[in-house]
C-alpha positions as CSV (number, residue, x, y, z in Angstrom):
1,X,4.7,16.6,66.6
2,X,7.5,17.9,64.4
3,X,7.6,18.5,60.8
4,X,9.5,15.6,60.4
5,X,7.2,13.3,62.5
6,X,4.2,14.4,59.7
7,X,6.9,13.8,56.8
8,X,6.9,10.5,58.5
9,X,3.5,9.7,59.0
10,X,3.1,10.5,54.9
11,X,5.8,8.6,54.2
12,X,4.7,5.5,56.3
13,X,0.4,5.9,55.7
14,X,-0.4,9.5,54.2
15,X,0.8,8.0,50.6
16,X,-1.2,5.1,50.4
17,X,-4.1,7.0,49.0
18,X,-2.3,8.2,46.3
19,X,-1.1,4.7,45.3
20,X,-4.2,3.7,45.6
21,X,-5.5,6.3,43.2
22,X,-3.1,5.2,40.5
23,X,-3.5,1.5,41.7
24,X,-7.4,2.0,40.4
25,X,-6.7,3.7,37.3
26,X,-4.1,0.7,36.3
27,X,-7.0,-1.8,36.9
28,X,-9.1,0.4,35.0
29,X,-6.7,0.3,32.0
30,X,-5.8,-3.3,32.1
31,X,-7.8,-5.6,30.1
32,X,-6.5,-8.5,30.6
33,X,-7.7,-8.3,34.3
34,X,-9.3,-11.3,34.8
35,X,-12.3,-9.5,37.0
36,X,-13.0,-6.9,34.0
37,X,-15.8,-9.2,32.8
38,X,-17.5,-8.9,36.3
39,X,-18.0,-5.3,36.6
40,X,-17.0,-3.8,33.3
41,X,-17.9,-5.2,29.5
42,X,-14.5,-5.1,27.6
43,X,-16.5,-2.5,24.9
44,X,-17.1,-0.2,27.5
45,X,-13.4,-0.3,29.1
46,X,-12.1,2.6,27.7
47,X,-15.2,5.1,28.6
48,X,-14.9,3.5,32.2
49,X,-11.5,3.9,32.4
50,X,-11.6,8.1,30.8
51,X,-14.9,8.5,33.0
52,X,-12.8,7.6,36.7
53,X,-9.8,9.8,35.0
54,X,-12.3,12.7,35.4
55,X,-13.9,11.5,38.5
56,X,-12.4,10.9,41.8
57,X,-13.2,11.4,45.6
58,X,-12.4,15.3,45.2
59,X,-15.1,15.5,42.4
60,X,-18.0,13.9,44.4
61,X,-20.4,17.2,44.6
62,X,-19.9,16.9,40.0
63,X,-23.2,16.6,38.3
64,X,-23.1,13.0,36.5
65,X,-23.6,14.7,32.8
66,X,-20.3,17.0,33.7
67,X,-18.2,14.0,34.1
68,X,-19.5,12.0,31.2
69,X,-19.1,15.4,28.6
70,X,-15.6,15.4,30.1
71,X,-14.7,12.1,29.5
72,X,-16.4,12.4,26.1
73,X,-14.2,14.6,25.2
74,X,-11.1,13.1,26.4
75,X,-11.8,10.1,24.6
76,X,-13.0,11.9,21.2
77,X,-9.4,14.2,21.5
78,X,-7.5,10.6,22.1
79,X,-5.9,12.2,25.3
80,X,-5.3,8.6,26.5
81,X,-2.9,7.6,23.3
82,X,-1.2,10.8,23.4
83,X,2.8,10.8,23.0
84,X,3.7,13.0,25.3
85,X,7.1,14.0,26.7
86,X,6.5,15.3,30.1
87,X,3.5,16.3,32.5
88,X,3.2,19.5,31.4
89,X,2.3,19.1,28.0
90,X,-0.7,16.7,28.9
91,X,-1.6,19.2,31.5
92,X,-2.1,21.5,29.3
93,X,-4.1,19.3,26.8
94,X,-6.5,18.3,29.6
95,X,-6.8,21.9,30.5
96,X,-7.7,22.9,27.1
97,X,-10.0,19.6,26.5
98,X,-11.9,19.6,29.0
99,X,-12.0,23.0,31.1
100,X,-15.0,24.6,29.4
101,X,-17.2,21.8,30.6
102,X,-19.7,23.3,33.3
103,X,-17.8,22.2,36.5
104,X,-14.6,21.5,36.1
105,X,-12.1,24.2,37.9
106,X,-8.4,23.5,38.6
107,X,-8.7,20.2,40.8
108,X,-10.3,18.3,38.4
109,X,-8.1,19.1,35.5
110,X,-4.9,18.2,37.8
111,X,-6.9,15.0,38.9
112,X,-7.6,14.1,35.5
113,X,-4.8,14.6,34.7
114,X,-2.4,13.1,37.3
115,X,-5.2,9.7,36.5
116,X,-3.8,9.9,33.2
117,X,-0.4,10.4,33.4
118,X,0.1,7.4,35.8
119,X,-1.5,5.1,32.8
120,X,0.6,7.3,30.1
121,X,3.9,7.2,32.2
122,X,4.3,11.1,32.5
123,X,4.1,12.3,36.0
124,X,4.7,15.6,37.3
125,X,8.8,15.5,37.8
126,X,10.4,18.9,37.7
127,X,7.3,20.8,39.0
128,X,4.8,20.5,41.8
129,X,0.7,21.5,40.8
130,X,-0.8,23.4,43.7
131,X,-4.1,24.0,43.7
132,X,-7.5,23.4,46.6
133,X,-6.1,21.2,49.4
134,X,-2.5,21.3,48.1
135,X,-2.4,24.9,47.8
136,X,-4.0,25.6,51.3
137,X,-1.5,23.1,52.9
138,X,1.8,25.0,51.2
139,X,-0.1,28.2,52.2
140,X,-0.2,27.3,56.5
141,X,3.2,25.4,56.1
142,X,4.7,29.0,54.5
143,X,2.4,31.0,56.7
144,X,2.3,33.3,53.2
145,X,-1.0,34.4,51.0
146,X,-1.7,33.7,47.5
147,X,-4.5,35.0,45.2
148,X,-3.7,32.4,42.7
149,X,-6.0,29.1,42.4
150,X,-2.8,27.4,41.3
151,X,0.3,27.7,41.7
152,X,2.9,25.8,39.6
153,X,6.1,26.1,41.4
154,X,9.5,24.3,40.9
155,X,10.3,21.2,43.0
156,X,13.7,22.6,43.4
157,X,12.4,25.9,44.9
158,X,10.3,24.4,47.4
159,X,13.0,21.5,48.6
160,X,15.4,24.2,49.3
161,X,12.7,25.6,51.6
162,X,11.5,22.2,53.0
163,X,15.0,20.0,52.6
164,X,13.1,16.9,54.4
165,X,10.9,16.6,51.5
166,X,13.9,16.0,49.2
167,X,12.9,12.2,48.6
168,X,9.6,12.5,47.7
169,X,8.9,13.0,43.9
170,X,7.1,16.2,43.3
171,X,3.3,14.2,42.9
172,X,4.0,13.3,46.3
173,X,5.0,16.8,47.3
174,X,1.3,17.7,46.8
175,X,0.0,15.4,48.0
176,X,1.8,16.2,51.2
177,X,0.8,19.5,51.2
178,X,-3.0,18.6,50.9
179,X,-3.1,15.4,53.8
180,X,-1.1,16.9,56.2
181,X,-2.7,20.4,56.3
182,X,-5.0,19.6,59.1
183,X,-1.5,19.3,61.1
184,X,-1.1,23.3,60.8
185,X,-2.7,26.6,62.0
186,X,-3.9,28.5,59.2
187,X,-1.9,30.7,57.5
188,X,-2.3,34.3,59.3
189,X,0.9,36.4,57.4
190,X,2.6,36.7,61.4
191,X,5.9,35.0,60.5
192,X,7.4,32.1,62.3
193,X,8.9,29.0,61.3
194,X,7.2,25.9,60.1
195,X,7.8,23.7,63.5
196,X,5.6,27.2,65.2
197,X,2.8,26.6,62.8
198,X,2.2,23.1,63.8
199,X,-1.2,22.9,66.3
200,X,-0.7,21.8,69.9
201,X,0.3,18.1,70.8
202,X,-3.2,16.8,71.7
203,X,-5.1,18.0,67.9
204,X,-2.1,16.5,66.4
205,X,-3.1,13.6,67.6
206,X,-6.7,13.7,66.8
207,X,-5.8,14.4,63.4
208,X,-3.5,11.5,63.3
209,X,-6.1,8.8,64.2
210,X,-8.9,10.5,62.4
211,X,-6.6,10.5,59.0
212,X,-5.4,7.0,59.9
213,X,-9.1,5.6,60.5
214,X,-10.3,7.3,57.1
215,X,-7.3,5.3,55.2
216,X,-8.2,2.6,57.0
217,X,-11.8,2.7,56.0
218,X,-10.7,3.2,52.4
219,X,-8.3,0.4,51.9
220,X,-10.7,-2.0,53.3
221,X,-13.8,-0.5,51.0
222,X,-11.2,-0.4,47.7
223,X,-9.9,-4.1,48.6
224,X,-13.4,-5.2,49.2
225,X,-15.1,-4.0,46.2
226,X,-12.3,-6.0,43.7
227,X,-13.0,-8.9,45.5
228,X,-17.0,-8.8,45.1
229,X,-16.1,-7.6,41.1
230,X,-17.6,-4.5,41.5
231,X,-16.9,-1.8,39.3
232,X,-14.3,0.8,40.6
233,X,-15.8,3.4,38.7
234,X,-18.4,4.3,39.7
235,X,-18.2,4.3,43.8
């Protein structure tokens, strides 16, 4: 595979967890949804809603009472009604909210608050978040080192090192980063360009049907469980 065949594979299936990440939170936040009354009381809405803001499939091995103090404090700060002009500016609110709850490190703050941007309207734009899977992907697909736990880094600076990811917004930049890792030899600080650092034909190809299957398996389970009226939340 090429780097371009993995862009395309992102492009064509990789991104469909992502829109399915803010697909949930939007039927979390809609009340009028006519299935809300089958898994989710209209007075508890809101809490739902904040609590899967704060809990997603990165945050699986979180203690139940770390998400709910989280989302308690989201809600009781009004995070979800906040004006806010870009990204930044609610990253650092959720930072500030809801980091010294036992638990939460950098993922779940840029979870939490990518979840609420996508229901606020203020996505990451100018910059792209790095941190866990992200930041381990841009670290094999550089071959470079970092000490940081995030990195915040300008979309700009990183199209001009990878032009074919010039049409995707800078969300879906990390994203990229963090599904396609598995596609590339960790980072050892040798040098060579990207196309070197991609692993031989045959794992590509594992990794492909393996990530394929597991999207597979995850549409079907997320398409299922609104049709049965079962609560998004909480699963």
């Amino acid at each position: 595979m090429t780097f371009q065949d993995i862009v395309d594979f992102y492009k064509n299936d990789g991104v469909r967890g992502l829109q399915f990440e803010f697909a949930r939170v939007k039927l979390m936040s809609d009340k009028s949804n006519p299935s809300f009354p089958n898994y989710c009381p209209n007075s508890l809405v809101r809490k739902c809603f904040l609590y899967y803001c704060v809990r997603g499939g990165h945050q699986y091995r979180m203690q139940e009472r770390d998400i709910y103090e989280a989302a308690e404090l989201l809600q009781n700060n009004n995070i979800h009604r906040g004006k806010y002009k870009d990204f930044d500016d609610l990253y650092d609110d959720v930072k500030k909210v809801i980091s010294p709850c036992h638990g939460i490190a950098e993922l779940t703050v840029y979870d939490t608050a990518l979840r609420l941007g996508s229901y606020l309207g203020v996505l990451p734009n100018a910059k792209v978040y790095l941190t866990s899977g992200g930041l381990e992907g841009y670290k094999r697909m550089t071959n470079k080192f970092y000490a940081d736990r995030m990195l915040v880094i300008d979309r700009t600076t990183i199209v001009s090192t990878f032009p074919v990811l010039s049409s995707l917004t800078a969300y879906e930049i990390e994203d990229f980063f963090c599904v396609c890792k598995d596609f590339f030899e960790k980072a050892n600080n040798t040098g060579g360009g990207v196309n070197s650092r991609i692993k031989p034909a045959a794992k590509c190809q594992q990794v492909l049907k393996r990530k394929k299957n597991n999207l597979h398996d995850y549409t079907d389970w997320y398409i299922q469980r609104i049709k049965q009226g079962i609560c998004v939340t909480h699963g």
